[in-house]
C-alpha positions in Angstrom: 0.7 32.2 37.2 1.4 30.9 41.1 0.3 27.1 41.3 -1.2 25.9 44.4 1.4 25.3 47.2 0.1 27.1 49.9 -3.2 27.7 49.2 -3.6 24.5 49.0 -3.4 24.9 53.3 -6.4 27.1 53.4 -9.2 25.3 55.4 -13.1 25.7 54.8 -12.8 27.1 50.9 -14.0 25.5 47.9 -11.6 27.6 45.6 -7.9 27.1 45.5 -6.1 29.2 45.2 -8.8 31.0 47.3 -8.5 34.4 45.1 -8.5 34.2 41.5 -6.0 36.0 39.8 -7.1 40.1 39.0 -5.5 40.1 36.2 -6.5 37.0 34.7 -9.2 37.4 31.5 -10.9 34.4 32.3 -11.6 32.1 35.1 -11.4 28.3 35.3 -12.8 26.3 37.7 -11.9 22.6 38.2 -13.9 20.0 39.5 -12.2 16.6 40.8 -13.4 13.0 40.5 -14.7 11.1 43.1 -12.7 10.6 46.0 -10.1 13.9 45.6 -9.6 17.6 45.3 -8.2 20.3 44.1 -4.6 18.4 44.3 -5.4 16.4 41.4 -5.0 19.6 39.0 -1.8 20.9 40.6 -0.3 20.9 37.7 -2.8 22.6 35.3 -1.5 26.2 36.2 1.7 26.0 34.7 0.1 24.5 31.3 -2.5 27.0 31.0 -1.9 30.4 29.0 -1.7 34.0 30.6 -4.9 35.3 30.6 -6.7 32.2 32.3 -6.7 31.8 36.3 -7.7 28.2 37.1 -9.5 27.8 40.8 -9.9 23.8 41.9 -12.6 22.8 43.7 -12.2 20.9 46.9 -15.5 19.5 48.1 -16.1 19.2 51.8 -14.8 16.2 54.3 -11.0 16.0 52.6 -7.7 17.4 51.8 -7.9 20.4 53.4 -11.5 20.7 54.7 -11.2 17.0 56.1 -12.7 18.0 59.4 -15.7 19.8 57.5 -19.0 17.0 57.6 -19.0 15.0 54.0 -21.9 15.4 52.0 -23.4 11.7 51.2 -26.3 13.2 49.1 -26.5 15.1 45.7 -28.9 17.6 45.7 -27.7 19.3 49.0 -24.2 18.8 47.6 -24.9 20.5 44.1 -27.2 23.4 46.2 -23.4 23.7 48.2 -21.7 24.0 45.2 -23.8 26.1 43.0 -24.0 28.9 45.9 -20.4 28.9 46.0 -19.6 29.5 42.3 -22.2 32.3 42.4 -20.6 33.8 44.8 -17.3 34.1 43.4 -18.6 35.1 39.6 -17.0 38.5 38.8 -20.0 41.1 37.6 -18.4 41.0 34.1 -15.5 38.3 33.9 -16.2 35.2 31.7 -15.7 32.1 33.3 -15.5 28.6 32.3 -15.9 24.7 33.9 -13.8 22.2 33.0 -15.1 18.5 34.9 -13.6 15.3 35.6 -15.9 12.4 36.5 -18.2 13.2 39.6 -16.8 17.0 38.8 -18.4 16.9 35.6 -21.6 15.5 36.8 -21.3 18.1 39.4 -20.3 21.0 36.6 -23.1 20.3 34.3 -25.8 20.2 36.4 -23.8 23.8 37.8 -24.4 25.3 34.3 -27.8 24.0 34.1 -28.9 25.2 37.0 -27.3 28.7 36.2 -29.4 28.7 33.4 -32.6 27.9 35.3 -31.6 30.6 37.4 -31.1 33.3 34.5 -27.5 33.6 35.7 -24.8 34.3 33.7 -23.7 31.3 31.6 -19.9 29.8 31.4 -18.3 30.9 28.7 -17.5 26.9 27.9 -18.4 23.7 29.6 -15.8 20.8 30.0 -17.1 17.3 30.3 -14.1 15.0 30.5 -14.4 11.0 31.9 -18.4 11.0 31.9 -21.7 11.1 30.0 -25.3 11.0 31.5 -26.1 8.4 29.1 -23.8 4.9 28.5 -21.7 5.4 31.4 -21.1 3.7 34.8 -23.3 4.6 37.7 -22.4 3.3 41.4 -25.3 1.8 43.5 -26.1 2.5 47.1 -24.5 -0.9 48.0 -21.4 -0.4 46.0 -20.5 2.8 48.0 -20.2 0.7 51.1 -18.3 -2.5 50.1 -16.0 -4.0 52.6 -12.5 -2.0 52.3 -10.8 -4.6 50.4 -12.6 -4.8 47.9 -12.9 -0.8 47.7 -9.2 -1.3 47.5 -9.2 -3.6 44.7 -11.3 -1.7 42.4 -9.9 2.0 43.0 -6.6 0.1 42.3 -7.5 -1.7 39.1 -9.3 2.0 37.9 -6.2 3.4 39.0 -7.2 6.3 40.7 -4.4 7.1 42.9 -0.7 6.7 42.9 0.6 3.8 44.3 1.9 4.9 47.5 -1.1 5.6 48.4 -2.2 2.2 49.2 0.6 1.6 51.6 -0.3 4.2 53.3 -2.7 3.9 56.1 -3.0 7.4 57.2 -3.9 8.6 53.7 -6.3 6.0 53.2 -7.9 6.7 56.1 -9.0 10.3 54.1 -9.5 8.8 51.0 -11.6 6.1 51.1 -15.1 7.8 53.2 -14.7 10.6 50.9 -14.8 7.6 48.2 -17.8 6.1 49.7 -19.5 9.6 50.2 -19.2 10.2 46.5 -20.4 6.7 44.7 -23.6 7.7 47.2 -23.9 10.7 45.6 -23.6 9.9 42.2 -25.3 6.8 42.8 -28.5 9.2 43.6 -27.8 11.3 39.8 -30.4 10.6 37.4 -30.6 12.0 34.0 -33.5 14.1 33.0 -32.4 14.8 29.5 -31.9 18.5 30.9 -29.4 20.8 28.6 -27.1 23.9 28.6 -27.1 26.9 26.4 -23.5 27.0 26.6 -21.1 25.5 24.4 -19.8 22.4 25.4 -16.5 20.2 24.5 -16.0 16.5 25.7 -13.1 14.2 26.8 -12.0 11.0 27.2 -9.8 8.2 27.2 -10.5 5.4 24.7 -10.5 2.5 26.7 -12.2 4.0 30.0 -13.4 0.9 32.1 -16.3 3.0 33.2 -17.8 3.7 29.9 -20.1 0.9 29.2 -21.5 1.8 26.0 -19.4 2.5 23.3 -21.2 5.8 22.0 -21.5 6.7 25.6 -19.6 10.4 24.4 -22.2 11.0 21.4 -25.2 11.8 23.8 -23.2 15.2 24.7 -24.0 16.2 21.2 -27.9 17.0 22.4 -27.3 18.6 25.6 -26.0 22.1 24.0 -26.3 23.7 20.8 -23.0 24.7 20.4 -21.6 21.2 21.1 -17.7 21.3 20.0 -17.1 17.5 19.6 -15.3 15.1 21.6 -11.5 14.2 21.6 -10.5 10.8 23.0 -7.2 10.1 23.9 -5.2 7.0 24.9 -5.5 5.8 28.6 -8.4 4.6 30.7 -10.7 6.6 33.5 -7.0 8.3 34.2 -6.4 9.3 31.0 -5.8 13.0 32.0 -3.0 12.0 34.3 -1.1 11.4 30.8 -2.5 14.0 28.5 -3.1 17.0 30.3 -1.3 19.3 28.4 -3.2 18.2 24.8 -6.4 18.9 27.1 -5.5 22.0 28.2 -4.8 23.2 25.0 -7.8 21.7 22.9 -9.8 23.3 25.8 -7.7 26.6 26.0 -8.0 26.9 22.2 -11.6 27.4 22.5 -11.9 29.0 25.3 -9.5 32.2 23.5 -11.9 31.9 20.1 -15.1 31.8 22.3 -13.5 34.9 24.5 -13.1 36.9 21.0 -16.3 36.6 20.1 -19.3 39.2 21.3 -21.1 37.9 24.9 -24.3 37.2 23.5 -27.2 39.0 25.2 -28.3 37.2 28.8 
């Protein structure tokens, strides 16, 4: 499967690459945290089976579609999203979501609103590095701290490499696209709403952000196919370590969900 190279170039598209693979089974699509893009998954395709075509998402105002206005509100942000993943939905090819952080805020309410909508439902739902109960949520004022401190505290969660901080230029894209995200999820609140779909979680085990300790649990009552939850070692970055167990705990049920008959919409 090609990685992302130069699709990565393609202005104005929330999928990258922009086509999915045709001869792909299943497709994949990747939400970022807070802050990033599709870049932070550029190595997923190599670690993925044949048979699954992964498409990141890259939300509006950077990366790529840096010049495109930032959204600094949810619901037109979700509205943006939702209309896009429609569009792209084969007539009969299953497709999953895999989330990290903001993306799986941003995933979940996705499938939910699918299923509001009578659409077709993903075939799995990945929540990785966030629940909608026990975990951190930014306030209004915290998305517009002083730039040192927004500094300090993306440092100490470590959510970029470290050149990145001596480097003015890519800061300069980073951190409003930071500040536009902590308002949006700063404007999320949980309804108690649900998916259909099954649903597998992920974490790391000492994640700064996850202030109550049986934060993960809660996923247990949002679907009724709930696979469980795997932590692994690390913090709020923990994927940037273990992406290749994720992929193929996720991949692993993704192939036994695939095998099994689509139930009815």
């Amino acid at each position: 499967m090609s990685g992302y190279g130069q699709d990565m170039s393609t202005a104005g598209s929330w999928f990258h690459p922009v086509q999915a693979d045709p001869a792909a089974s299943i497709r994949l699509f990747l939400l970022p945290h807070a802050g990033s893009g599709a870049i932070i998954y550029r190595d997923w395709p190599a670690l993925l089976p044949a048979g699954i075509c992964a498409q990141a998402v890259t939300l509006p105002g950077r990366h790529n579609r840096h010049e495109e206005e930032t959204f600094e509100d949810f619901e037109p942000l979700l509205e943006g999203l939702y209309e896009a993943v429609l569009d792209e939905l084969d007539d009969d090819r299953p497709f999953a979501i895999f989330g990290h952080c903001l993306g799986a805020q941003l995933g979940f309410r996705v499938a939910v609103r699918l299923g509001q909508e009578g659409e077709r439902q993903p075939l799995l739902l990945g929540m990785s590095g966030w629940s909608p109960v026990g975990f951190f949520k930014p306030t209004e004022e915290q998305s517009r701290m002083p730039d040192d401190e927004m500094l300090a505290w993306i440092k100490k969660l470590g959510s970029f490499p470290a050149e990145v901080y001596d480097n003015p230029d890519m800061l300069a894209l980073i951190v409003p696209a930071l500040r536009a995200d902590l308002r949006v999820s700063a404007q999320y609140e949980d309804d108690g709403a649900g998916v259909s779909c099954p649903l597998a979680s992920y974490g790391g085990d000492s994640d700064p952000l996850q202030e109550a300790p049986d934060a993960m649990t809660h996923w247990a009552g949002r679907s009724p196919h709930y696979l469980g939850h795997r932590g692994f070692a690390g913090g709020h970055f923990y994927l940037d370590h273990h992406a290749l167990a994720v992929t193929a705990d996720f991949c692993r049920h993704l192939r036994r969900l695939a095998a099994q008959p689509a139930p009815p919409r």
